[in-house]
N, C-alpha and C positions, 0 to 999 in steps of 0.2 A: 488377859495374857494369852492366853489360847487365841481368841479373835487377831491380836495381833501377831502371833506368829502366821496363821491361815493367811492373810497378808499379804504377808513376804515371800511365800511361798509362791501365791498365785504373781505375783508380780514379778518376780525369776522364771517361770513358767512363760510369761507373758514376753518378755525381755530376748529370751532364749527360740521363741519362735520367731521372731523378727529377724534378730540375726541370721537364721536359718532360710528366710524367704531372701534378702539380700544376697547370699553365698550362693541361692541355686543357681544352676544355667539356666538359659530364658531359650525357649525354645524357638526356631525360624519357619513360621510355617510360612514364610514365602520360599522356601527349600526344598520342601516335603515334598516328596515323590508317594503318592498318591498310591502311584501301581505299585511300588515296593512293598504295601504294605499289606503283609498277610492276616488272616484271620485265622487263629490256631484255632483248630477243631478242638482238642481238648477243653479249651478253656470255653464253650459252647456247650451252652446244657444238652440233651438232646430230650424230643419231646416225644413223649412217650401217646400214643395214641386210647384214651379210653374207650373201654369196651361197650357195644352196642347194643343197649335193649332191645333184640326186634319185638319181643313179644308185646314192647309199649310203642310202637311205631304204628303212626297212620298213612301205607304206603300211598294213600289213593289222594292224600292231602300234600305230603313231603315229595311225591314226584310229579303232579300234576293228571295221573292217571284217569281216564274215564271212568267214569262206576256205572256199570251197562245197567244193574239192576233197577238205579233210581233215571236213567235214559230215558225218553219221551222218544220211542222210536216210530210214532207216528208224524214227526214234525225233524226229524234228523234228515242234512240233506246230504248223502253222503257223496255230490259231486263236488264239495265243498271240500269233506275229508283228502289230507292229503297221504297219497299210500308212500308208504315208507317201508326200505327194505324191498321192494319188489321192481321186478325190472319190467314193469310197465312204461315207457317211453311217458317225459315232462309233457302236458296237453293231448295226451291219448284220448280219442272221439269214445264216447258210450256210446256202445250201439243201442242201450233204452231209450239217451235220449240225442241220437247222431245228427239232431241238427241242432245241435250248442243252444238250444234254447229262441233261437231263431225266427221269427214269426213274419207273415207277409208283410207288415205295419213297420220290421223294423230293419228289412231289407233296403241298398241304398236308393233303387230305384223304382220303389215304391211311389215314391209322389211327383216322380218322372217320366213316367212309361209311354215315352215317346218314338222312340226306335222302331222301325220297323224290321224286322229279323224274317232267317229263311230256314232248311235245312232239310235233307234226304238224307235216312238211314236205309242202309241194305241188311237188317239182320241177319236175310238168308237168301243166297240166291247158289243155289246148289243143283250137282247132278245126285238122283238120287238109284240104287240100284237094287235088287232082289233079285230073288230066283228067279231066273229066265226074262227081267223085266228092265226096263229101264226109263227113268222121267226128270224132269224138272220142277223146280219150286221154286217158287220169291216168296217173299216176305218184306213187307218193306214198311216205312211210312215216310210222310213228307209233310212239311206244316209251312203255313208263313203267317206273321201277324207280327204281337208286340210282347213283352214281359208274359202278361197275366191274361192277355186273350190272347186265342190263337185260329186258323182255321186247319184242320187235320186231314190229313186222309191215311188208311188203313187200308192193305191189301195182300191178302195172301191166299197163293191158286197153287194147284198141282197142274203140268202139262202132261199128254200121254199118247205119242203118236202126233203131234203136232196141235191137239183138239184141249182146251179148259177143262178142267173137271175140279168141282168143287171152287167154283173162285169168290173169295169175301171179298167187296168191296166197301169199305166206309167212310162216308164222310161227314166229320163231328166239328162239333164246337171246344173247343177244349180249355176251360178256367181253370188257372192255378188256384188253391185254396189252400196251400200251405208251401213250403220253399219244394217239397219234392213228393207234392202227389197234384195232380192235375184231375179235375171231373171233366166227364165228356156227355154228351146232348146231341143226341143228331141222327142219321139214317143209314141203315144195312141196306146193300140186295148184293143174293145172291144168285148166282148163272152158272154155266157149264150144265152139269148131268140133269137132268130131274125138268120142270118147270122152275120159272124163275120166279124169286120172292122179294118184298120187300120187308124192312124190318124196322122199328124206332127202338134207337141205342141211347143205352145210359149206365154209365161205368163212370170207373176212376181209371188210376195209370199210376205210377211211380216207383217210388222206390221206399220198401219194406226198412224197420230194423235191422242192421247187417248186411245192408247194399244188398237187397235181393230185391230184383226187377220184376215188379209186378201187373198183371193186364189181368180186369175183371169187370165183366160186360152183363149186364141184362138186355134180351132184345125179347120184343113183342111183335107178334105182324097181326094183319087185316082177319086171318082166320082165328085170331085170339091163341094161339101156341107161344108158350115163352122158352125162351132161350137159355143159357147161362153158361159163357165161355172163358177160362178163365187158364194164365201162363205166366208161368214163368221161369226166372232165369239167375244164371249167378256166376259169377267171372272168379275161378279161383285164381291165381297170378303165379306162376309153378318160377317165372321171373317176372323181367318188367316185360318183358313183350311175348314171351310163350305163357298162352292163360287156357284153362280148360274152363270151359262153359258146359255144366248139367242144363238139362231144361225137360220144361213139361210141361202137357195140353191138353186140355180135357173139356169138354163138353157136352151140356147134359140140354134134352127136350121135355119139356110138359106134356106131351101128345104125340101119338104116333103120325108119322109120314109117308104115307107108301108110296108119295112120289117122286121122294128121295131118298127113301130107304132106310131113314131113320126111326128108330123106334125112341119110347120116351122113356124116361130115367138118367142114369148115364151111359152115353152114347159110343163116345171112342173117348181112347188116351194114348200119348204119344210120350216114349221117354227115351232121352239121347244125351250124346255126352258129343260133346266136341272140342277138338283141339285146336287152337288157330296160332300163328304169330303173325305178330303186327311189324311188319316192316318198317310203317308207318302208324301212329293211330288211326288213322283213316283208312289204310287198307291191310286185310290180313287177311292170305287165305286159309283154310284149314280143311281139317277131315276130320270123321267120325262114326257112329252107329246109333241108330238109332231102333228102338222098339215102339211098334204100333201095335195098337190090337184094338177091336170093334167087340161090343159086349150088348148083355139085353138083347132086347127086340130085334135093334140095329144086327148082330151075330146071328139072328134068326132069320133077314133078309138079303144076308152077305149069303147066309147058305144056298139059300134060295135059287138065288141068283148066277149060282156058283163062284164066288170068291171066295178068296182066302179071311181067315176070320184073323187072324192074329200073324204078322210078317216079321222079321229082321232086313234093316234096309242100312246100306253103306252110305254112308253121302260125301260128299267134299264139293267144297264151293269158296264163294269170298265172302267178306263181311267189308262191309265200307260205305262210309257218308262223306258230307260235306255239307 
């Protein structure tokens, strides 16, 4: 009895939602305005954000972070590291290592070096002035050849009254051995004051870390006395064509010379600052000051002789190649 009432129930039940799905409206969703239709915030859970264990956090796993302590800092290259945050310019040159890695093998005209090339610099061709005095100076070089051989010449004199005094002249072999140092081979003499000498040269040339210009000479002559002359230089750029150039010159003998008045150790040094603008790259003239002074032995034969041992000299001149 009970079974059959549960039934009738369920079949009135059944009956009753039928008619209920017939009687609704059918909706037109080819009608449906898409944009009209809002999304009530209310009816939007909102999501509550859980709290952060940091004390179970592995920062150095969940942000990708270095762990310097387990680092192999013998084998880290840091021109690879990219800097971040710092306003070092995108491709900035290291000046550890300012030729990009660079090598003679991998230059493009290494397995080309057929050109023949030319070129005169004037580093220094100045009036130079002191108390009560007045002279001239060059400085120069000139090469012609190819890439990676070259033939050199080297020359730098003081004039005084129309007459040499102290003139270098050299003329080397000069191989490249890496993109910005060249070795040099070959022969000094010098003339003006004294007797004249000869010398065998063997040096490098180029350019240091941080574009400083360097010249570094051993010479030897026939009476066995060794040399070692050694400058340089370094272009600060105050803009693009006004640049202040420091430099310095020093040179030391093995043996004393009393026929030029040199003693042995270190001999003289030379230190000056000059200002130039470049019109042109190729020519700029400038001015400057420069400090000389003779030491050692050399200061004991400047006395002698009556010279001044240590001067202040004005210069201005051009600088220019081609």
């Amino acid at each position: 009895m009970l079974e059959h009432k549960t039934s009738q129930v369920f079949m009135l039940m059944m009956f009753a939602s039928l008619t209920w799905a017939e009687d609704a409206p059918t909706m037109d969703h080819s009608k449906m305005n898409h944009g009209d239709m809002k999304m009530q915030e209310a009816e939007v859970p909102e999501k509550k954000a859980l709290p952060m264990d940091h004390s179970k956090m592995n920062h150095a796993e969940k942000s990708g972070a270095m762990d310097h302590s387990k680092m192999n800092h013998a084998t880290m290259n840091h021109t690879e590291m990219s800097m971040q945050g710092s306003d070092v310019p995108e491709n900035a040159r290291d000046p550890h290592a300012y030729s990009d890695g660079e090598t003679l093998h991998s230059l493009p005209f290494y397995h080309n070096d057929s050109h023949n090339l030319y070129s005169l610099v004037v580093d220094r061709l100045e009036s130079v002035t002191t108390t009560g005095n007045a002279a001239m100076t060059y400085d120069l070089q000139a090469w012609a050849g190819q890439t990676y051989n070259r033939a050199l010449i080297r020359a730098e004199c003081g004039m005084q009254n129309g007459k040499l005094e102290n003139a270098r002249t050299e003329l080397l072999w000069a191989h490249a051995i890496t993109p910005y140092w060249d070795s040099h081979l070959g022969v000094r003499y010098d003339s003006g004051s004294g007797h004249n000498r000869g010398w065998l040269a063997l040096g490098v040339q180029g350019l240091a870390p941080y574009w400083l210009y360097t010249e570094a000479t051993f010479y030897v002559n026939e009476q066995g006395r060794v040399s070692f002359r050694t400058e340089l230089e370094y272009d600060v750029l105050i803009t693009q064509r006004l640049i202040l150039q420091p430099r310095i010159e020093a040179n030391f003998y093995s043996k004393n010379d009393t026929a030029h008045s040199v003693g042995n150790g270190l001999s003289n040094i030379e230190v000056g600052m000059r200002l130039r603008y470049e019109f042109r790259r190729e020519f700029a003239p400038y001015i400057g000051v420069e400090w000389a002074s003779v030491v050692g032995n050399t200061a004991n034969y400047a006395r002698a002789n009556g010279n001044t041992v240590d001067e202040t000299r004005f210069v201005a001149g051009i600088h220019l190649w081609f």
